[in-house]
N, C-alpha and C positions, 0 to 999 in steps of 0.2 A: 446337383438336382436340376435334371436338363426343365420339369415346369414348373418353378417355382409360384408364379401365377398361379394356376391353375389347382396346385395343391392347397397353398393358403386361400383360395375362394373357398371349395371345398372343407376347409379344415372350419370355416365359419359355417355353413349350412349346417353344421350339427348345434347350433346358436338354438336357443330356446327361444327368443324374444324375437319380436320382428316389428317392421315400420309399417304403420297405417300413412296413406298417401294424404298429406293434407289437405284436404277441396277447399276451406274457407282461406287460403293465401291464394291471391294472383300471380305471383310467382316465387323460385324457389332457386338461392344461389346456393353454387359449388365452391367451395376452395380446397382444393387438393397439392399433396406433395407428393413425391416419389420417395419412397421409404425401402430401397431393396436393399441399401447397406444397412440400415437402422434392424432390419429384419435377419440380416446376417450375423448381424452381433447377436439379438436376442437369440436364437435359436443354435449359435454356433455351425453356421455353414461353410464344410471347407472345397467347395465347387468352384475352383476357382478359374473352372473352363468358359462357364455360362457370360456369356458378354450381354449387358444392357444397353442396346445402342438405343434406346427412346430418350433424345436430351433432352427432352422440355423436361423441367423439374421443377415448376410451378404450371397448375391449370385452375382456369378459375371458366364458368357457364351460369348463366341465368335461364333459367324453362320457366314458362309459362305452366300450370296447371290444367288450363283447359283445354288445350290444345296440344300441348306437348312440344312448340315451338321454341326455339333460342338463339343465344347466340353462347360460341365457346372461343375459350384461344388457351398458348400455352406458350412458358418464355425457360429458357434455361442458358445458366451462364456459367463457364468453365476460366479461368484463370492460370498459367503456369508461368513458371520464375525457373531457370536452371541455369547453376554456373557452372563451369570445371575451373578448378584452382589448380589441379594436379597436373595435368599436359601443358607442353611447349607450348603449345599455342591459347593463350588466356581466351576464355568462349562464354558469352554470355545468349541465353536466348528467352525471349518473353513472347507467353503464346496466350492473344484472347480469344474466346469464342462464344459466340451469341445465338440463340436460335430462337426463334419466332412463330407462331402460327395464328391464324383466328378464322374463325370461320362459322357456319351458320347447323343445326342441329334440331334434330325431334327424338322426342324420350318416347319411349315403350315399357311399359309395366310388364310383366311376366311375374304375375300371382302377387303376393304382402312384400316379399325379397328382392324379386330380381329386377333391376334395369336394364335393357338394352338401349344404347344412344347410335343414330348413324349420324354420319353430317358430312360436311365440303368443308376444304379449309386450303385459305392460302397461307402457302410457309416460306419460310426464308430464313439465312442464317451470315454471317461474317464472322469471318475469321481470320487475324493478324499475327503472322508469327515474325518478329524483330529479331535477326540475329547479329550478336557485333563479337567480330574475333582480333586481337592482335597478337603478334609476334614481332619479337629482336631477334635478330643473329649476328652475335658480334664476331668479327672473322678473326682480329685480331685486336690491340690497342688503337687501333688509328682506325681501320673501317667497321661500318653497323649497315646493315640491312633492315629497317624497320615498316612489316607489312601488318596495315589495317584492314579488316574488309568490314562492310555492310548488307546484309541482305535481307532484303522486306518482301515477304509475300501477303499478298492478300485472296481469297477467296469469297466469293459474293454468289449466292446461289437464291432462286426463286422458282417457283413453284407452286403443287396444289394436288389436290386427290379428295378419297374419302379415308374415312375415321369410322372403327367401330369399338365401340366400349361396351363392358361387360358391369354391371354395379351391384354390389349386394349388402343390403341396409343389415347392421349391426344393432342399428338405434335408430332413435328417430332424427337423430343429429350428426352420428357416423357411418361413413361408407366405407367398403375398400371394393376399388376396382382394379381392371386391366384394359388395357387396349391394344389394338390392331391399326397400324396406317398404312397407307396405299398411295404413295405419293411419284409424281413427276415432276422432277426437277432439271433445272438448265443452273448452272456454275461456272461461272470464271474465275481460271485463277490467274493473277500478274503478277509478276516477279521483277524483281531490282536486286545486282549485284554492284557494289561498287566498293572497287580497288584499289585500294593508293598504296604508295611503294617507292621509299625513301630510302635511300642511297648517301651513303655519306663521307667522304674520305677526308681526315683533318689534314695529311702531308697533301694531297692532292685536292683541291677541291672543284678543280676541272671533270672532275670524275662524279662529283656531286649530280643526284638525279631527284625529281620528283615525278613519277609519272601517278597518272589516275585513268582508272578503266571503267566505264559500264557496260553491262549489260542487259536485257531487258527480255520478258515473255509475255505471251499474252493467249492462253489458251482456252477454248470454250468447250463443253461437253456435259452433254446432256445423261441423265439415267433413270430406271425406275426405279424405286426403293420401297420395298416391305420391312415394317418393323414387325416382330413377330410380338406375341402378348406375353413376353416375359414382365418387363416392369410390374410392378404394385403400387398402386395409388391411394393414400389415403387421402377420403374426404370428409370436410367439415361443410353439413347443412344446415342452411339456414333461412 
């Protein structure tokens, strides 16, 4: 289902009920989640071409009623752990990643249902992938080759664009929306490799070695990035 967004808005408009805008609150918070696996279960979806690339998976915006003013942001955090037990070379690797945004926003009504939101936002994200490998090669009884390596990257990116959201009132306390971003960002990423490489002979030990290697990167590059309005958001108003 290449728009899943845009089906399930849709699949709500045939909703009976609808939200009246509350005038007597000063303002008016958002807490939203990203629900497009939660949605793939309930509905049995086997698309599994469609990629989600919008990470933030918490948003949270306060608007003002009279004005339509506010402020928005969005955080999303990924986590991964992989080992291989099964190859020569024992490999562990830990991957985190973090992504951030915040930035400033004005709501538009479109009839009892619809919100349109635009805004500016600065974004940013880190991401630390740890990898540790070791290997033995014993040649024979008497000599071993024993190599460890270490390699740490990091990626550090910042930026900013606009944001457009799509929201359509289920209730007077739930939403679901989608969004659009339009972002320019700059990213570094650094790199560290380091090598040791132990040599060992029990009849010789003149042959014995420890050597250690690093190496280092350091690259910078900039891109623009569109998300397109796959994702689905649900929101809690209040």
């Amino acid at each position: 289902m290449k728009h899943l967004a845009i089906g399930v808005l849709l699949l709500f408009s045939f909703n009976a009920g609808f939200c009246q805008q509350d005038t007597t609150k000063f303002v008016n918070h958002y807490v939203g989640v990203q629900v497009n696996e939660l949605l793939r279960q309930l509905i049995n979806l086997n698309d599994n071409n469609e990629i989600i690339d919008n990470p933030y998976l918490f948003t949270y915006s306060i608007f003002t009623n009279k004005s339509g003013w506010g402020l928005q942001g969005g955080f999303g955090f990924n986590y991964h752990q992989i080992k291989d037990k099964i190859s020569v070379t024992a490999q562990e690797s830990k991957i985190s990643e973090s992504f951030y945004r915040a930035g400033i926003g004005k709501q538009f009504h479109l009839g009892r249902r619809w919100t349109v939101t635009t805004g500016l936002d600065y974004t940013g994200s880190y991401v630390l992938d740890k990898t540790f490998a070791f290997q033995v090669t014993n040649f024979n009884s008497t000599m071993k080759d024993s190599i460890s390596t270490i390699s740490t990257t990091t990626s550090k990116s910042k930026g900013g664009g606009a944001q457009l959201r799509i929201a359509y009132s289920i209730s007077k306390h739930v939403e679901i929306s989608t969004e659009s971003t339009f972002y320019y960002t700059t990213t570094r990423n650094k790199s560290n490799v380091m090598l040791s490489d132990i040599f060992t002979n029990s009849l010789d030990p003149d042959q014995d070695r420890n050597t250690i290697t690093s190496s280092n990167s350091d690259v910078e590059e900039s891109e623009f990035i569109m998300t397109l309005p796959v994702a689905i958001f649900l929101i809690i108003k209040f």
